[in-house]
ZAGU-535403 format. One line per 4 residues: number of its first residue (from 0); their letters; for each residue x, y, z of N, C-alpha, C. Coordinates in nm, 3 decimals, decimal comma. Example, Ala and Ser with C-alpha at 12.3 -4.5 7.8 and 13.67 -1.06 7.14 Angstrom:
! ZAGU-535403
0	as	1,319/-0,569/0,780/1,230/-0,450/0,780/1,320/-0,330/0,780 | 1,285/-0,225/0,708/1,367/-0,106/0,714/1,290/0,003/0,787
END
This chain:
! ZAGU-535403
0	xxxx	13,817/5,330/8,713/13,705/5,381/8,638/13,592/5,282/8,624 | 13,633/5,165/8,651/13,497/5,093/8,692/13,471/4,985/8,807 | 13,477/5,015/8,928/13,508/5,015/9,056/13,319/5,006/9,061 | 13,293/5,116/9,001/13,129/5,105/9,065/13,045/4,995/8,985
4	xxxx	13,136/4,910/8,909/13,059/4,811/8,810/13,047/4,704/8,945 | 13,189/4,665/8,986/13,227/4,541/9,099/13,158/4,587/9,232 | 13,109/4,701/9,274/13,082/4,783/9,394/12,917/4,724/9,404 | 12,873/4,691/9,304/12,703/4,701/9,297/12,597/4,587/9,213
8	xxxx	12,539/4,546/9,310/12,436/4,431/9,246/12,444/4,445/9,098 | 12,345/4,341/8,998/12,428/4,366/8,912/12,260/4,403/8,872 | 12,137/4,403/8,968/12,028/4,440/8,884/11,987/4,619/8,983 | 12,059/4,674/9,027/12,067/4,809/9,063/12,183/4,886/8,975
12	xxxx	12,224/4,830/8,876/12,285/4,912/8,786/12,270/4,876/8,657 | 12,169/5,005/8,573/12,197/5,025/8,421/12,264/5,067/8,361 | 12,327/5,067/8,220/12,432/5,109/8,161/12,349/5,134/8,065 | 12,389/5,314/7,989/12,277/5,327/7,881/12,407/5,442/7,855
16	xxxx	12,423/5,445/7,759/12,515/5,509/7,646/12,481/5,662/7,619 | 12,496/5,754/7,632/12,484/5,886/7,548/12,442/5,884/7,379 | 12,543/5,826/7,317/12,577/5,762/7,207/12,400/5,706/7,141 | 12,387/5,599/7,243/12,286/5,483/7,176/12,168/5,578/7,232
20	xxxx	12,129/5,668/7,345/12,018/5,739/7,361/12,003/5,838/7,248 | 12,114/5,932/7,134/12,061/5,983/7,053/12,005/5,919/6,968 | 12,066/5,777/6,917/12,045/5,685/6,794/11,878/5,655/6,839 | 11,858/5,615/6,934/11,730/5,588/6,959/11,658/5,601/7,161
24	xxxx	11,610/5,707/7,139/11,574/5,788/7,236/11,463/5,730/7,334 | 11,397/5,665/7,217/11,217/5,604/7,289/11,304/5,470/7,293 | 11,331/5,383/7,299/11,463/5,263/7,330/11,529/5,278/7,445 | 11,591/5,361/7,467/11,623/5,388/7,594/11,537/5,455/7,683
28	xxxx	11,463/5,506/7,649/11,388/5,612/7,765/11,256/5,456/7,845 | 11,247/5,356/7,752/11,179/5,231/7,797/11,243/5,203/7,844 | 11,407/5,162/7,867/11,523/5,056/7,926/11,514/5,120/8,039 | 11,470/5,263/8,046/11,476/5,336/8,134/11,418/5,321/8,253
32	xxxx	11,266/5,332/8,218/11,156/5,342/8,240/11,106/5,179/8,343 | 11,134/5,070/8,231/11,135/4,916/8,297/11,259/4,912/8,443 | 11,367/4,973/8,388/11,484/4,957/8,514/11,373/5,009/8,637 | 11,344/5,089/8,663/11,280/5,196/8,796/11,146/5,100/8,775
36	xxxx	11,102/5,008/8,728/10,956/4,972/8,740/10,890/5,062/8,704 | 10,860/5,180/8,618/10,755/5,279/8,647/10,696/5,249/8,506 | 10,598/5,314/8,512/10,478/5,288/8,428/10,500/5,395/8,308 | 10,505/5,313/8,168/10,504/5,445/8,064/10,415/5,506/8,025
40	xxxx	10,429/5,633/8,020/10,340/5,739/7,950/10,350/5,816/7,771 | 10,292/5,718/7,696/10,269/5,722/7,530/10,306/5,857/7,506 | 10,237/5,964/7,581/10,216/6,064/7,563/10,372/6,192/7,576 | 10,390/6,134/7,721/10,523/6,182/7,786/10,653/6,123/7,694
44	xxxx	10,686/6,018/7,628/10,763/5,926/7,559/10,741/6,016/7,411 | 10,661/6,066/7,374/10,603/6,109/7,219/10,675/6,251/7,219 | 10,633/6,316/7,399/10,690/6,473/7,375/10,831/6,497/7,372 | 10,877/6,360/7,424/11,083/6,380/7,494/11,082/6,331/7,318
48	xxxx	11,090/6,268/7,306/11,121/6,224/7,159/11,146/6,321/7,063 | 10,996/6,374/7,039/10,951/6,490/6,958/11,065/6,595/6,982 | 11,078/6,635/7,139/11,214/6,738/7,222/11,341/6,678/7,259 | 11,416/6,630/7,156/11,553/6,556/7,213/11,654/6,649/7,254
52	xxxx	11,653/6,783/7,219/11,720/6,859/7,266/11,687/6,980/7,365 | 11,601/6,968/7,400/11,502/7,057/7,522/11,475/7,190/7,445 | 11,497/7,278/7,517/11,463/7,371/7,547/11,587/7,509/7,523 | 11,691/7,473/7,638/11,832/7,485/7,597/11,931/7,426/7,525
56	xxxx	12,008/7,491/7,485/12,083/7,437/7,455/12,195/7,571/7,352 | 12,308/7,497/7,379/12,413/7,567/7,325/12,430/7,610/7,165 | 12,467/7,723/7,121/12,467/7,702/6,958/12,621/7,718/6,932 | 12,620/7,610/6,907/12,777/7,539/6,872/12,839/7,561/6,726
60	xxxx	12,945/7,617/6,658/12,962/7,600/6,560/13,008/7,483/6,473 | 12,953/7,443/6,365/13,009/7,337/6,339/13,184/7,343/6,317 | 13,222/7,257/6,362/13,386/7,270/6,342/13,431/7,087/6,298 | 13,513/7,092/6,228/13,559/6,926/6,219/13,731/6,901/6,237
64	xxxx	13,728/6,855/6,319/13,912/6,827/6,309/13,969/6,676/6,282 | 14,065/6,664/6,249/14,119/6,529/6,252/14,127/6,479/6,392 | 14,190/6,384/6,367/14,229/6,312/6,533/14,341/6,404/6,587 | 14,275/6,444/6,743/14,339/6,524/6,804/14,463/6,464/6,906
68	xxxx	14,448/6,353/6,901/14,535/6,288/6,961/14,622/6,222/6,940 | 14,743/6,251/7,031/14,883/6,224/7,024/14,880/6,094/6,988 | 15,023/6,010/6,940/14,986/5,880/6,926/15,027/5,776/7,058 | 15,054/5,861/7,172/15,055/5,809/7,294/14,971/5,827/7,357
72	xxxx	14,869/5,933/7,346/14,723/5,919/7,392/14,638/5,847/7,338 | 14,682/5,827/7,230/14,563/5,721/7,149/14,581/5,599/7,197 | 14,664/5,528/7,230/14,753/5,418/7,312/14,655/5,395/7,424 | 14,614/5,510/7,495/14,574/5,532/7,602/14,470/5,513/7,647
76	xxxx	14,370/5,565/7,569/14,251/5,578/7,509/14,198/5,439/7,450 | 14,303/5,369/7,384/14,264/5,233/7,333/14,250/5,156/7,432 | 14,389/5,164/7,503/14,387/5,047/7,580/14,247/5,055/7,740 | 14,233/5,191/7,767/14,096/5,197/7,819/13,965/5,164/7,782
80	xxxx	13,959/5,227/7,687/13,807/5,162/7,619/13,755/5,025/7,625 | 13,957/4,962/7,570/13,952/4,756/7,639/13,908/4,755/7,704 | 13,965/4,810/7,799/13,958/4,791/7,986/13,820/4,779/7,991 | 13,734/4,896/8,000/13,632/4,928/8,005/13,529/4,829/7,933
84	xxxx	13,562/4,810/7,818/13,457/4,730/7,752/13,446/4,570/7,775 | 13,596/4,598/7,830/13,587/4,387/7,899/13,551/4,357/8,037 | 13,521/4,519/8,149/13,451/4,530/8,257/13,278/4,511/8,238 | 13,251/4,552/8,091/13,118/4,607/8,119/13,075/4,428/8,036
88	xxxx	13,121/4,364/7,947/13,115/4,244/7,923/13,054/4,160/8,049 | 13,190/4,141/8,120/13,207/4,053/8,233/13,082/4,063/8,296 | 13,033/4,158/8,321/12,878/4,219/8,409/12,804/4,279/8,323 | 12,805/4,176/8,214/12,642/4,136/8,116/12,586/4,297/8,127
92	xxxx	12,700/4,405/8,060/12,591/4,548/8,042/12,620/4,598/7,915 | 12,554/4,682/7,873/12,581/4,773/7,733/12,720/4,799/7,738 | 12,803/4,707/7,629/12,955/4,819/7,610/12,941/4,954/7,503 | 13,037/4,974/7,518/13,084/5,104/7,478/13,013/5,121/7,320
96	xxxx	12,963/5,187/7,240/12,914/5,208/7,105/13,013/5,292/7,006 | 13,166/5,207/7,019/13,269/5,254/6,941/13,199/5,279/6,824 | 13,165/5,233/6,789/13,111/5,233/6,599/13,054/5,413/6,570 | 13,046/5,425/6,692/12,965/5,568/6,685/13,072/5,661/6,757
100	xxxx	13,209/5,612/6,738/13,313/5,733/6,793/13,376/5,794/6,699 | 13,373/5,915/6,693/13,421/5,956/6,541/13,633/5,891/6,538 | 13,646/5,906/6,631/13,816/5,893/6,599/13,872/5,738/6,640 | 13,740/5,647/6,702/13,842/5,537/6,712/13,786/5,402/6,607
104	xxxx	13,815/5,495/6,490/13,878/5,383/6,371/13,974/5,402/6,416 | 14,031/5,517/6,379/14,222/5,542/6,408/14,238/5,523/6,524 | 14,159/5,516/6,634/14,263/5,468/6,767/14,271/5,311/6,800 | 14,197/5,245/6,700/14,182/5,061/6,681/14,301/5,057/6,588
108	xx	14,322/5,103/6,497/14,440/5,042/6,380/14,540/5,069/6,436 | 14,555/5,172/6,569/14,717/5,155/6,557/14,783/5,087/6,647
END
């Protein structure tokens, strides 16, 4: 699962979060913007902002559950996220924005 971190220069690949693009949209849409060299538009940056959710989009009910996961998937799940977050370390990129996962408090304590 991160094969394409070791696969690729390390300035032809950005790492930008789902997570950290809702928290802050015009932040990333610059990280964005500087990666490709392209030139920002105040205007274009003001309307995505203003539209973080387009146009479409699904109407979801709110629902809340506990942790859905087994305590051998959570195992699983932990020990990946490591993985993952000591890949994306190693090659100086955005790790993972646990703080913003709803269930891994509980998949860190156990």
């Amino acid at each position: 699962y991160s094969d394409w971190l070791d696969s690729t220069k390390p300035n032809q690949t950005l790492v930008i979060h789902y997570e950290n693009i809702k928290v802050n949209m015009r932040h990333s849409l610059r990280r964005i913007l500087d990666f490709l060299n392209l030139e920002e538009d105040e205007g274009r940056l003001r309307c995505a902002v203003s539209h973080p959710t387009g146009l479409f989009k699904r109407d979801h009910k709110k629902t809340t559950f506990d942790n859905p996961f087994t305590p051998a998937q959570t195992e699983i799940i932990r020990i990946s996220i490591n993985k993952l977050n000591n890949k994306l370390k190693e090659h100086r990129k955005e790790t993972l924005p646990t703080h913003l996962y709803k269930h891994f408090d509980s998949i860190r304590t156990r």
